[in-house]
N, C-alpha and C positions, 0 to 999 in steps of 0.2 A: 649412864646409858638411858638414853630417852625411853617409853611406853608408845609402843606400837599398836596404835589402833585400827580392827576392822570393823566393816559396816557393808549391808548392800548396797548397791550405787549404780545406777542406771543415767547411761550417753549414750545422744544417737540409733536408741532405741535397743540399746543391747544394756541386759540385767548383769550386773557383776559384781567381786565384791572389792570395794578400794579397802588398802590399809593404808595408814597416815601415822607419823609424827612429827611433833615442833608444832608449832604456832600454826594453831587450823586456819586461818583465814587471813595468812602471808598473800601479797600476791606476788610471789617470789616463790617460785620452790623447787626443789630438789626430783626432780621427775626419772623414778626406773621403769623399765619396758624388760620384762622378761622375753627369752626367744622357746626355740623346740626341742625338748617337751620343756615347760616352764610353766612358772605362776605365779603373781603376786611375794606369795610363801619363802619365793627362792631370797628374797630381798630383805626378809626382817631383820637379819644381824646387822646389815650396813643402813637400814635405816634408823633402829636404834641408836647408832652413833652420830648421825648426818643430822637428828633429830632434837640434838645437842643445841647444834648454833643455827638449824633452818626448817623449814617446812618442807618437809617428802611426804611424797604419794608415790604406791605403787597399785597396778590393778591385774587383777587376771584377766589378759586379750582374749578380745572374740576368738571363740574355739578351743579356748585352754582354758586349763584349770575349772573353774564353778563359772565361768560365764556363758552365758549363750552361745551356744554354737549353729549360725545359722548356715544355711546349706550354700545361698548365693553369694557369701560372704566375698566382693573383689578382691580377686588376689595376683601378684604376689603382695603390693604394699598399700591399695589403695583404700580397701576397706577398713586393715587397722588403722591406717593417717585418719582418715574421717574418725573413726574412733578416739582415736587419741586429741583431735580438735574438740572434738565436741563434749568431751572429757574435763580438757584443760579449762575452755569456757564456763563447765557450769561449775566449776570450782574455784573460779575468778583469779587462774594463773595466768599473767599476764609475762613472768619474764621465767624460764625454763633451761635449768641445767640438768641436762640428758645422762640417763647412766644406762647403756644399751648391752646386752647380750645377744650373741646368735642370730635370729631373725628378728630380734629387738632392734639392732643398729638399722636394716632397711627400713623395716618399720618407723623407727624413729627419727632418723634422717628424710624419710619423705616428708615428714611434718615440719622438721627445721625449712628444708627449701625452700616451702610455699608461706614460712613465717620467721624470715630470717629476724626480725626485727624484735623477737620474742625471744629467740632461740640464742644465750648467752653463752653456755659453754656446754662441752660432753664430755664424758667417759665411754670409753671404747672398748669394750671386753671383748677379746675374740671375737669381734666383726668390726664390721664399716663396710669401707666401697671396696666389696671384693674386684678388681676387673682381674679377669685370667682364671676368677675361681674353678678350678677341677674336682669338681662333685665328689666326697666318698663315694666306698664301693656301696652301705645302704644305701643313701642315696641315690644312686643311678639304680639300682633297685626299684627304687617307691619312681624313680621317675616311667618306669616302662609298665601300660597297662598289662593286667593282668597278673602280672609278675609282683607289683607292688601291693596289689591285695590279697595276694595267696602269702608273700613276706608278713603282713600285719596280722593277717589270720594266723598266723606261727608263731606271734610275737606272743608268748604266754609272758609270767610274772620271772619264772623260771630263765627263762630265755634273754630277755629284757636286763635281770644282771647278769647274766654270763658275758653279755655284750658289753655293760656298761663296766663289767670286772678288765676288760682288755684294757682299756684307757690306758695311753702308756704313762700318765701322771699319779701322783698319788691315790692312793683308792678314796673311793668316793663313798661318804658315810652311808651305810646302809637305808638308815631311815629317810636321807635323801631319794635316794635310790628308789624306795618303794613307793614313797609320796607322789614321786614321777608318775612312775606305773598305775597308781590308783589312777591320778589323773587324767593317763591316756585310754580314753573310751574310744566304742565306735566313730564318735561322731568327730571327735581329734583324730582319728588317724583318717579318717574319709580326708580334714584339713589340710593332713600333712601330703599326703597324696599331692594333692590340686596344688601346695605350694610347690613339690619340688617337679613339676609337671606345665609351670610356670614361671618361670627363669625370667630373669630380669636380661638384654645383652649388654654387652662390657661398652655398646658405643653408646650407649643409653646413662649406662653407670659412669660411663666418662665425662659425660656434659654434668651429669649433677655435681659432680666432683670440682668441677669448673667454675660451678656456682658458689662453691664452697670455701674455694681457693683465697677469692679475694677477701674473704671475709675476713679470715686469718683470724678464727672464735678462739679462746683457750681452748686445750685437748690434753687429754691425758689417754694412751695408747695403752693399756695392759691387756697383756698376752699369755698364759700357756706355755711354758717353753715345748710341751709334748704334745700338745694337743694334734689330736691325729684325725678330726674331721675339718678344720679351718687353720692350712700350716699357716707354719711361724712368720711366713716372707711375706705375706699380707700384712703385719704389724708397721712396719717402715715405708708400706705403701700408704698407708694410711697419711703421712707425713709428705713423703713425694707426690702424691695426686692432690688433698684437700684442706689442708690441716698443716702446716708448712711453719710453724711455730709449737708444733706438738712433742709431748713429752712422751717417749717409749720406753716404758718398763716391764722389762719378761720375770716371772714369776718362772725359774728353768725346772720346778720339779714337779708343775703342775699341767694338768691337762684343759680340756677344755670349759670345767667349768670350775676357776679358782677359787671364786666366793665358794664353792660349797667343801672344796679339798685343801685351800689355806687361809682363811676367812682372817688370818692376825695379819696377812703377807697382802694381800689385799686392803684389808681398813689400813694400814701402813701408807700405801700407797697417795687411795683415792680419798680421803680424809683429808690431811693436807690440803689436796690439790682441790677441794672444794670448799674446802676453809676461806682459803684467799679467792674464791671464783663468786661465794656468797656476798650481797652489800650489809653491810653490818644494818644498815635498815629491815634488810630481809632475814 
């Protein structure tokens, strides 16, 4: 098991903190994008191992976790891509294999399209090109004003697991759980508001997918088999719309965040599959 190292780290004008292992100054590496609520944090156990035979970097995104949370930040996926470029740049990652969660994968896929040439292979957790997605009930929540900040203003610590106790997959470690909450402040949920209040549409999400198609990158699809905010039929679309050579594996007793409810069923997985995606250079 590799040592995961943090440090503060500033792109594009946003303060954050990166953690790293493997070989600092690969220009090959290993790239995670936390989604909502999330952070760098959520990534230490599979970079530890990824850390083995490559160079990973993880960062806490504009708005989460310790980094700047700035008010005009473009959303839904423009301001973290510039983020996330201007990231990879001053860390001299030149070829990027994507490991995406939640609003990690738009996130992170905005940045593969405009850099295909970089962008080598992904992991797919519970997201990608959602088209057809049907909003949870939170979510249609946070998306209607007013409504969605009398929800946030409710959201105490209390409340926060009560919700995140429903998950219909295994329970989710406590101290995950509160690490979350610390995390989510005023200024992350003002965030979260504006993204879910900024929808991407499905004809929009269809052309990138398009772009994605002929690429035909390595993919590894891992899903949640309960996951009850991002369901399970979005995993095989992932393969039908963009990714058309991708490997789909459901984790059936886990919810929507696997890394953090089966972390052996997962490194199982996506270890492997980035084993052979790494160049033995990198």
């Amino acid at each position: 098991m590799s040592t995961v190292r943090e440090r503060p780290f500033e792109a594009g004008g946003i303060r954050t903190v990166l953690a790293e292992s493997g070989p600092p100054d690969a220009a090959e590496a290993v790239v995670f994008v936390h989604g909502n609520p999330g952070a760098g944090l959520d990534w230490h156990d599979l970079m530890g191992r990824t850390g083995d035979f490559a160079r990973s970097v993880a960062f806490d995104m504009p708005g989460f976790g310790r980094a700047d949370k700035p008010r005009d930040l473009a959303l839904p996926v423009e301001g973290p891509a510039r983020f996330l470029d201007a990231a990879l740049a001053e860390l001299g990652v030149e070829r990027a294999h994507l490991v995406l969660h939640d609003f990690g994968g738009p996130w992170g896929l905005a940045w593969a399209a405009t850099h295909q040439d970089a962008f080598a292979s992904v992991v797919l957790m519970d997201t990608g090109i959602l088209v057809g997605f049907e909003v949870h009930s939170t979510g249609r929540m946070w998306a209607r004003p007013v409504l969605g900040e009398l929800v946030m203003a409710l959201t105490t610590r209390r409340a926060f697991r009560k919700a995140l106790a429903q998950e219909d997959g295994r329970p989710l470690p406590p101290a995950f759980v509160d690490r979350m909450y610390d995390h989510y402040d005023r200024a992350t949920r003002r965030l979260v508001l504006r993204l879910y209040r900024n929808r991407t549409d499905d004809e929009l999400l269809t052309s990138v997918a398009q772009l994605f198609r002929p690429l035909d990158r390595p993919a590894l699809v891992l899903w949640g088999g309960r996951d009850r905010f991002v369901p399970l039929h979005h995993a095989e679309q992932q393969r039908e719309l963009a990714f058309p050579s991708a490997e789909v594996v459901v984790l059936q007793e886990s919810g929507h965040w696997p890394f953090a409810d089966d972390p052996e069923g997962v490194a199982d997985a996506v270890i492997p599959f980035l084993r052979a995606q790494v160049s033995p250079a990198g």
